[in-house]
N, C-alpha and C positions, 0 to 999 in steps of 0.2 A: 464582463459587464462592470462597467464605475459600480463605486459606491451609490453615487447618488440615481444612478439609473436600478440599482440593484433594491435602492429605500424604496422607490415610485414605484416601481413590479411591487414591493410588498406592501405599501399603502393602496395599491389596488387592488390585491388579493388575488384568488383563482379562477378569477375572470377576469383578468385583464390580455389586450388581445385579440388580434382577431384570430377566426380557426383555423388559416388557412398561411398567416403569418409564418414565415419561415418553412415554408415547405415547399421551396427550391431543390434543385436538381441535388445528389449526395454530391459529394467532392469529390474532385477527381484525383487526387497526391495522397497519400499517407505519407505520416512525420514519423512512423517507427515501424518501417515494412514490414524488419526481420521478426521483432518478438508479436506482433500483433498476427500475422499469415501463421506464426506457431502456436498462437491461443485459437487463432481459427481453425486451426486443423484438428486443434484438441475437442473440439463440439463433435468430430465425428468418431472421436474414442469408444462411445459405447457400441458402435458399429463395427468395432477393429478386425475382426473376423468374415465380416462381410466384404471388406477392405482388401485383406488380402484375396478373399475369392475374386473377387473383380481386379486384383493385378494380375492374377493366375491366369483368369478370362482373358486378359489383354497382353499377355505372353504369347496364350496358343493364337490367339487370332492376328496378333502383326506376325508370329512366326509362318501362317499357313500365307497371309498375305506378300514378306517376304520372298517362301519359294515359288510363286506364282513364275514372277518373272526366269527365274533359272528356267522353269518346266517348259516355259513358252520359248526359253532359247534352243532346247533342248528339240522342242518340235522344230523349230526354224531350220537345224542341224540337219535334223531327218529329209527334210523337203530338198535344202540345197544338195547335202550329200544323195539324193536320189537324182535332180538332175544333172551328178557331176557324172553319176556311174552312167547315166548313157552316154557319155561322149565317150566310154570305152566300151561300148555297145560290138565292135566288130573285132575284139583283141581275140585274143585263141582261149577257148573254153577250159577253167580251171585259172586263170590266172588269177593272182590274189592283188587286194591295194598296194603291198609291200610291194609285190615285183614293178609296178607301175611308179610305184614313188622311186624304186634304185634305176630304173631306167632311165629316168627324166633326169636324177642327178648322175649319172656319168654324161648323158648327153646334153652338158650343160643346161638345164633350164631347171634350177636350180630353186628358183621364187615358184613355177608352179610345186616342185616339189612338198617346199615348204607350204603352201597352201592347201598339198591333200595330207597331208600329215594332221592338220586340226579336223579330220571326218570320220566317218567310220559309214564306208559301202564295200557291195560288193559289183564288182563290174560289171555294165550292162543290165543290172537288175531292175531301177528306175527308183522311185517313191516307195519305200515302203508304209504303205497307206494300213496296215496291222498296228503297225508301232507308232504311226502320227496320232489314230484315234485314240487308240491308248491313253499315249499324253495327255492329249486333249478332254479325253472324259476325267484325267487324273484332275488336269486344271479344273476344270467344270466344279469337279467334289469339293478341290481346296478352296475355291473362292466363296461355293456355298457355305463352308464350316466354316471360313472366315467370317460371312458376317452374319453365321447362324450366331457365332460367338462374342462378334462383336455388336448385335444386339441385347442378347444373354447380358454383357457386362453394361450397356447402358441402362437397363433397365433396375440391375440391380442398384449401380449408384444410384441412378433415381430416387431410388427407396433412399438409400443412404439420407443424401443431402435433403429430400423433402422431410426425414422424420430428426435430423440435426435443425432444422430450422422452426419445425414444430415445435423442439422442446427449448430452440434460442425463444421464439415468441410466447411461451410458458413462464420462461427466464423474465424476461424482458415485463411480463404483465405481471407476474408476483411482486417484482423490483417496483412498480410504478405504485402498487397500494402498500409495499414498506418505505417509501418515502416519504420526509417531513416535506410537510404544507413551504417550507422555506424555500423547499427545490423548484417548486411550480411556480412561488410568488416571484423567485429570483431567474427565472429561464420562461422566455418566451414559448405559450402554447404552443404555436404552428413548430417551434422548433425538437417540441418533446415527440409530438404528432409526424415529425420530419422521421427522428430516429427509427420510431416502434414501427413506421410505416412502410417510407422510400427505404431507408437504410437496409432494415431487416431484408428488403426485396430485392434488392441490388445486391446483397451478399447472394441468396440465394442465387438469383441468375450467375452470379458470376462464380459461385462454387459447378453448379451444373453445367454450364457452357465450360468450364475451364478445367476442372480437374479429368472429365474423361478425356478430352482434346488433350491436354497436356501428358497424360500418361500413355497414351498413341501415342504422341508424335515422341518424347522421348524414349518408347521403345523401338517404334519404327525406323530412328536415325541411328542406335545401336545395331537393333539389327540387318539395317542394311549396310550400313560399315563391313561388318562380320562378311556378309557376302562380298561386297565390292573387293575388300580385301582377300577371299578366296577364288574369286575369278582373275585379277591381275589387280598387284599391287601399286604398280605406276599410275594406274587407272583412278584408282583410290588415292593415292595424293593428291592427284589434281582435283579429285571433287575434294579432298578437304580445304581448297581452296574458300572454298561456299563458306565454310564455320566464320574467319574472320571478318572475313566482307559483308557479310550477314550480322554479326555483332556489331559492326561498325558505321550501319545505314541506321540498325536499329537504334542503339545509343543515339546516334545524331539527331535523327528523326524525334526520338522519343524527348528531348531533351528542348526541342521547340517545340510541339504540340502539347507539353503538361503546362506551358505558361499559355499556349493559346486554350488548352481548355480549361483551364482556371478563370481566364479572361470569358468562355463564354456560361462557364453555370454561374458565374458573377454576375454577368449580364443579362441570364434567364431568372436569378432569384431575385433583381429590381424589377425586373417585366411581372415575373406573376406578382408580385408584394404591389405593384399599379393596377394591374384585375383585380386582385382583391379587394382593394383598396377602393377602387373605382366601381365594385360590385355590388360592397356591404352599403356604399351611400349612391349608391343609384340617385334616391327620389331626391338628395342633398345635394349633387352636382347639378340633374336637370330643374331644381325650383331656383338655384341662383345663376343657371343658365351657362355651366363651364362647360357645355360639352364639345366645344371646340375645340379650350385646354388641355381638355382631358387627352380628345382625341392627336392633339399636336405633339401634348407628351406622349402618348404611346409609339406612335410612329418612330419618334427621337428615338425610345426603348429599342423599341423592336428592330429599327435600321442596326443597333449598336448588336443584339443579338444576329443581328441575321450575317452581319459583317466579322464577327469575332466564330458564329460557328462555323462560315464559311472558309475563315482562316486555320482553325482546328483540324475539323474534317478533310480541306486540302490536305495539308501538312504529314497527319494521320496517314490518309490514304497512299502519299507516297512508299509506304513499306511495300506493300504488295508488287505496284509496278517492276520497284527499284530488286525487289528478291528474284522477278522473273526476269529481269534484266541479264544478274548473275545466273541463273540459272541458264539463260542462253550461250553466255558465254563459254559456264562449262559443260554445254549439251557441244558446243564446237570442237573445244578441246578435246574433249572424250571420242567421237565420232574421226578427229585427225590422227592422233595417238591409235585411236583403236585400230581406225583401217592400218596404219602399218603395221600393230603386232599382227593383223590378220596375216597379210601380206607374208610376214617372216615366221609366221607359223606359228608364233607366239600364243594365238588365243582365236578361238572357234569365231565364226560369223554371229551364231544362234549368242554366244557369250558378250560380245560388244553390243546386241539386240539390246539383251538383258541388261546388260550394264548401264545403258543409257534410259532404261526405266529404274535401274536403280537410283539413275541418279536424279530423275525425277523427284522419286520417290523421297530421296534424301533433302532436296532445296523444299519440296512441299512442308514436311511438319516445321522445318528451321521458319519460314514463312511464317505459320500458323503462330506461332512460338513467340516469333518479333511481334505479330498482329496483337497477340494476348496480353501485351505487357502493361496497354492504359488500361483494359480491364482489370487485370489483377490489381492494377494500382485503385481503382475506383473502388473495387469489391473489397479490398483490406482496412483501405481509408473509410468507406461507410462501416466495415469492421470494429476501427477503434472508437467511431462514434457511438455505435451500442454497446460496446465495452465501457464505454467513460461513464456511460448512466448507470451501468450495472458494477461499476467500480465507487458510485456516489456513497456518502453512509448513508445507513439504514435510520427511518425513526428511534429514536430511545428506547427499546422493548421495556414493556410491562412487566411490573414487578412481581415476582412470584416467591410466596405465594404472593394475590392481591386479597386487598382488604376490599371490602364491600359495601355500601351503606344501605339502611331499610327500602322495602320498595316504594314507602311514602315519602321517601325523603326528596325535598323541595326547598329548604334551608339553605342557597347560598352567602355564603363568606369571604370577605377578602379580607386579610390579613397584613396588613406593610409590603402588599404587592408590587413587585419591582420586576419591568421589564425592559430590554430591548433588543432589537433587529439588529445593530451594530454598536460593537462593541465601545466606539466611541460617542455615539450618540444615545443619551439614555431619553424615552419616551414615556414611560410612567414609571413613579416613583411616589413609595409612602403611601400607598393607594387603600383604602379599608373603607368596606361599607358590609352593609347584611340587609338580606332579601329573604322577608319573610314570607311563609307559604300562603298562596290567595292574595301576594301583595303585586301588586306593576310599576318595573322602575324604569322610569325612561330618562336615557341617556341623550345628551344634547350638546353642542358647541359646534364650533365651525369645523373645517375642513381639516384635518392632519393632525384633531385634537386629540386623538386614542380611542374613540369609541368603535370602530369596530374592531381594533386590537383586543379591546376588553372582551369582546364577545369570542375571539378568536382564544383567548386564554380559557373562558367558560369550556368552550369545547374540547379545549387541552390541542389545537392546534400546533400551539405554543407554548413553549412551559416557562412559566414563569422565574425568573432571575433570581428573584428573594421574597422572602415571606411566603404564604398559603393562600388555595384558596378551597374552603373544605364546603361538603354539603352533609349535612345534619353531623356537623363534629370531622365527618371522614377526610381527610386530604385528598384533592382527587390525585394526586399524580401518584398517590398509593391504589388505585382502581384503577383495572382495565381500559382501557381508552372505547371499547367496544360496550361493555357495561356503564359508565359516565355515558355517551352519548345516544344511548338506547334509551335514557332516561330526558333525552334533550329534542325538540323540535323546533326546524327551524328554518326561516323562510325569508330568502332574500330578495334586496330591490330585483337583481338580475333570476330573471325565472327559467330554469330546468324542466324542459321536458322532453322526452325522447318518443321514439317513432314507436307509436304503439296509440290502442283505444284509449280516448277518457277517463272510463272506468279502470284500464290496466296503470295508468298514471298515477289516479287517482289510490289505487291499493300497493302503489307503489311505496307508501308510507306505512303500510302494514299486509305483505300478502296475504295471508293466512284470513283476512278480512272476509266476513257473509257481502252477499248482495243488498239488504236491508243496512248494514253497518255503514256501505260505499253512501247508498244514497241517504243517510243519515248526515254521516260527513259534508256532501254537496251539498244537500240542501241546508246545514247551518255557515256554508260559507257561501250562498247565495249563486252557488254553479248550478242548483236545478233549475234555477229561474231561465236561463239560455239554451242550456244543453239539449230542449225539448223542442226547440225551433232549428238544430241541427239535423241533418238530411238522416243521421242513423242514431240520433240520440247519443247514450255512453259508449255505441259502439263506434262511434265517429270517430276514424284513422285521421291522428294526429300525422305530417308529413314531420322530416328533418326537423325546421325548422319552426315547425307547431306556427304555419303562416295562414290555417283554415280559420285560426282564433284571435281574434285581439288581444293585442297586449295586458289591457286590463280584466278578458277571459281568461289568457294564460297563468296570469299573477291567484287569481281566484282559485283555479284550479290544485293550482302551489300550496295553499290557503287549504284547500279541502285536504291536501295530501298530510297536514301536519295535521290538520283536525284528527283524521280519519286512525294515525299514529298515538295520538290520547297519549303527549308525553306530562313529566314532571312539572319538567324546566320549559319554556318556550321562549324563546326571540324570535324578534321579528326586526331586519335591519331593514328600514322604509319599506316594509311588507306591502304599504297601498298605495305606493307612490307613482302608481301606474293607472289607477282606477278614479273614478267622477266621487265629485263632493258625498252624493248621496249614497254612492255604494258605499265609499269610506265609512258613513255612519252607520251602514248594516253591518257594516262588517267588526267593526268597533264593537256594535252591541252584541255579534254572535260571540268575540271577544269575552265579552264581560262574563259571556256563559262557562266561558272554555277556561277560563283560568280560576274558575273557584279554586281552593285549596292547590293549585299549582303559580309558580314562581313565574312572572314574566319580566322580558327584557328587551322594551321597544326604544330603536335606535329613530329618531326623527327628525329632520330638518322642518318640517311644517310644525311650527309649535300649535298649532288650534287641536292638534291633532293628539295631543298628549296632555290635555289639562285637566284629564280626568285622573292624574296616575298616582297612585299612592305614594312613590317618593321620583323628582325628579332629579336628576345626577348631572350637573353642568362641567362639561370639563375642558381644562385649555393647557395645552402643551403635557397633555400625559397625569395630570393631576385633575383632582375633584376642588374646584374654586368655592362650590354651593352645591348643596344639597337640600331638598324641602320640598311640602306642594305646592300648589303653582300658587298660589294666592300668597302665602309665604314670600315665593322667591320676586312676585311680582312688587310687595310692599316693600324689599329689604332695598331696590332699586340699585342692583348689582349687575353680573353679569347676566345674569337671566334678562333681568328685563330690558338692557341694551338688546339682546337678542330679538328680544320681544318686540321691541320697537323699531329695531330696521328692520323687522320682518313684516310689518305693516303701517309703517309712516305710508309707503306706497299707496297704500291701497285708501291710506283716510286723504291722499292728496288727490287722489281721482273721485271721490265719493259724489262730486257734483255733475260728474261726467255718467254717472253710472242710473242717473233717475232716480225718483224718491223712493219706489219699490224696492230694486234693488240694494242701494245703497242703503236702507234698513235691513235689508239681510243679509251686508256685509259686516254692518256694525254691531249685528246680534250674533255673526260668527266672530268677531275679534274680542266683543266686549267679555271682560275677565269674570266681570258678578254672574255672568248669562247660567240659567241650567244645564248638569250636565247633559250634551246631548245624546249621550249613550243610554243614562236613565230617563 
């Protein structure tokens, strides 16, 4: 992120954003395979023993899977060597194979010889059908324990990887509340929400799909080696054909598809960032009537996705084909070679059977292996993403011991406060004022003037650069961050609320809260006046997006939750800047209740709004220009009252437009002598 992209996230704060921003598809490449696949495997450390038991598993079960096919060539034996012995059905009673094999070889036929030399009958006997069942029930057992075993060992990583992921997402949610407020203001929401989310879940799938698949097939290609090579080693060369050519499809392959799938979760994370984008302002495109635009651009989108994933996924998919390609090749090889050792006595019929299941058996996992490779790279790459945030630093930990201030304490201080977000740019400087208790100071100036930095320092958001800022004497950055803001309430333009009743909202600023206390709370911030004309009252299930309420319901509700909290300190950054003229002034007066002997700190752009306040605090580029009440700042005709007056020339230049009713109730809300309208 620039700099100046990195100021604007922080001059917005932690809500800037939308929720859904950056939470495109993971990436499909890791930039450091090797050490990132070895911190990942390091998660399943606590598991280590369970680890081994499930390679153990995955021993016995590719080795019963292994001898399968010997056992099955071994029956094949049986069957042929039974229909060989009745062609010696009429020789003279007692003769053995030997005598039959040295007969043939003096009377030159010499290739059948060699071909009863690979059997074991006895003449004229036939099938023996004792010895096939045998086999066969042996097969039957081995194949069961194979995958009695080779479920046994899925089951168990299961365990493994779902409880290494439970304690990544443990990891991952500690890490997100010891983070400074800098890391959220400077990294797009949808993209923190990408990590904790997709990523996290992309690892999993791809530790669970890939580590038992991979530890199959790399013991499955050992141990068929092992055999291939104890049935005939000619045999086994030529399937080791399979290894290079299979490295060699894969690489290539693998080497166009990570540029074509870069090209499409590129093209998937503009497509959703246009739903988004196109969702959050619905009523905003259809009142100025884009929705043709919209719809032109998405198609553009989507053709670009549908074309980039249809060139990945081709590409991709080529592996498969291309590995049964070679595998036919050397199912050919193996089948011409084999019939001659057959032929020259070299090696059993039932043995080349087998062999050519082995060699199945050996192009399959090399297959699985290539197929696995954009996974593992997807699964490591969303890997180093959650490692990066949990490699972020931590908040400044609190100071131990910490110092504490009284529980009355309401006295804020600022001291030659000097702050800023970048280190070349400074933002406030030289800053001092004092907030006395039962006093309201409202902060003012235009846009990017520091005011709600200031409030972000009150809360120790941020720590200030130079100078203090103490409450009754105490410094706060010598006090817990938990205790400082236990003592603070505080309620912003952008209103919070999550999927839950009214009531649980509502005591969401103090659990522990009575039912008389909740409705206490609503009814001085004007929530009961509504809440009664709702289908279940305070039991009324707020959705996501609290969309059953109005804006200037919800903000109210917000309103109840700091009342309801009975803090010290309270701000409010444009707290009513969502709500009608008239609520404003109830709510102002419920105000005037709530901050007896506590400290307020109201942030406003509406000046009518603030002319009741004990000290007002004007400030422009990070400094305090003026300070005083309003009547003060109005007479010294400084920057206040520039404020003052572009914020209402407006309104005295339409006064003829608005009727004589009206426009005397606009000039008795501008006029500066007017009564407070709170008292």
């Amino acid at each position: 992120m620039s700099g100046q992209s990195s100021q604007q996230a922080q001059r917005r704060g932690p809500m800037g954003g939308g929720p859904m921003r950056g939470m495109g598809m993971p990436v499909s490449k890791a930039q450091n395979f090797g050490p990132s696949a070895r911190r990942l495997l390091g998660t399943l450390r606590p598991d280590a023993a369970l680890l081994v038991v499930v390679l153990l598993l995955g021993v016995v079960s590719v080795t019963l899977n292994v001898i399968g096919p010997k056992l099955l060539g071994n029956a094949t034996n049986v069957v042929v060597a039974g229909f060989t012995s009745l062609q010696f059905k009429n020789v003279p009673p007692g003769t053995t194979q030997q005598q039959i094999i040295d007969y043939m070889m003096t009377h030159g036929q010499q290739q059948q010889a060699d071909l009863l030399k690979t059997m074991q009958f006895v003449p004229g006997q036939g099938i023996d059908f004792a010895q096939l069942a045998s086999i066969l029930l042996t097969v039957l057992a081995v194949y069961i324990g194979a995958a009695l075993f080779a479920w046994l060992q899925a089951r168990i990583l299961n365990g493994v990887v779902q409880r290494a992921m439970h304690r990544l997402r443990l990891r991952v949610e500690d890490k997100i509340h010891r983070l400074p407020l800098s890391y959220f203001d400077g990294t797009q929401r949808g993209e923190v929400l990408s990590r904790v989310t997709n990523d996290v879940d992309n690892i999993g799938q791809t530790m669970q799909q890939s580590l038992s698949q991979m530890v199959i097939s790399l013991l499955t290609v050992v141990g068929v080696l092992v055999m291939m090579f104890l049935i005939s080693p000619l045999l086994a060369v030529i399937a080791l054909v399979t290894i290079p050519l299979t490295l060699l499809v894969t690489v290539l392959v693998a080497r166009r598809s990570q540029k074509l799938f870069v090209a499409q979760w590129a093209a998937t994370g503009v497509l959703n960032a246009r739903v988004e984008e196109t969702y959050s302002g619905h009523s905003i495109v259809k009142v100025f009537g884009h929705q043709r635009a919209v719809e032109r651009d998405f198609r553009g989108e989507n053709d670009a996705v549908y074309k980039a994933s249809f060139g990945a996924q081709f590409v991709s998919g080529i592996i498969m084909p291309a590995m049964q390609f070679i595998g036919n090749l050397v199912y050919v090889a193996i089948a011409v070679v084999g019939g001659i050792q057959v032929l020259n006595g070299l090696i059993s019929i039932g043995d080349v059977q087998a062999f050519i299941q082995y060699s199945r058996q050996f192009t399959q996992p090399l297959a699985q292996l290539g197929s696995m490779a954009n996974m593992l790279q997807s699964g490591v790459a969303s890997a180093e993403r959650v490692f990066e945030l949990l490699d972020e630093p931590d908040e400044t930990p609190d100071p131990e011991p910490a110092a504490t201030a009284p529980e009355s304490a309401s006295t804020l201080r600022f001291d030659d406060v000097a702050f800023r977000y970048t280190a070349d740019k400074p933002l406030i400087h030289d800053l001092s004022l004092k907030a006395e208790p039962g006093s309201t100071v409202a902060i003012v100036g235009p846009t990017g003037a520091g005011k709600t930095t200031l409030v972000n320092l009150i809360m120790r958001f941020y720590d200030v650069d130079g100078g203090a800022i103490t409450l009754d004497g105490v410094d706060t950055t010598t006090m817990t961050r938990a205790d400082l803001r236990s003592r603070t309430g505080m309620v912003l333009q952008d209103t919070w609320l999550f999927s839950g009743t009214i009531r649980e909202n509502i005591a969401y600023g103090r659990p522990d809260a009575t039912e008389e206390e909740i409705v206490e709370a609503a009814t001085a911030a004007y929530v009961d006046r509504f809440v009664h004309a709702l289908p279940d009252g305070y039991d009324t299930v707020l959705d996501d997006e609290a969309s059953n309420l109005s804006m200037g319901e919800r903000q109210l509700v917000t309103i109840a939750r700091a009342f309801l909290a009975d803090p010290r300190i309270l701000i409010l950054d444009e707290a009513t800047s969502s709500v009608d003229t008239r609520t404003e002034l109830l709510i102002q007066r419920a105000m005037s209740r709530l901050r007896i002997d506590r400290t307020s700190f109201v942030i406003a752009h509406r000046l009518s709004t603030i002319r009741d306040a004990d000290l007002i605090l004007v400030m422009e580029n990070g400094a305090i220009v003026e300070q005083g009440a309003h009547d003060e700042l109005l007479a010294a005709r400084g920057a206040y009252w520039r404020l003052y007056n572009a914020q209402f020339e407006g309104a005295a230049e339409e006064e003829d437009d608005l009727g004589p009713e009206l426009a005397a109730q606009a000039a008795a809300l501008a006029a500066p002598g007017d009564v407070d309208p709170v008292h």
